[in-house]
C-alpha positions, 0 to 999 in steps of 0.5 A: 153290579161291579161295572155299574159300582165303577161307573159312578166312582169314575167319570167316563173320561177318566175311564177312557184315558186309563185304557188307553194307557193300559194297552200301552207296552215297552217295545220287545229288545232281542238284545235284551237275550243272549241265545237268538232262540230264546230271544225269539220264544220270549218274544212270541210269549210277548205276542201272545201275552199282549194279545190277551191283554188287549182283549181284556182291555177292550171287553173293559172298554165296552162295559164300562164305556157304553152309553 
């Protein structure tokens, strides 16, 4: 199984410090947009994308740091 392949590759600790910088993002700037509009749905498709995002890191926390 991969997650098993994983966990002998690398120590937990490693694995541990990994995810806690994966879920670490550069914070939304609406001045980085010139319509407010545009600024605002870029900045819920960020929202939904990081929410997603941190599921996925958090299903890989449990499989892979589970004792």
């Amino acid at each position: 199984m991969f997650v098993s392949e994983i966990k002998t590759i690398f120590e937990p600790w490693r694995l541990a410090e990994y995810l806690d910088i994966a879920r670490q993002t550069e914070p939304f700037d609406p001045d980085d947009y010139d319509d407010a509009e545009e600024a605002e749905m870029e900045r819920q498709l960020e929202l939904r994308k990081s929410a997603a995002e941190l599921l996925l890191v958090e299903r890989a926390r449990g499989w892979l740091l589970e004792q």
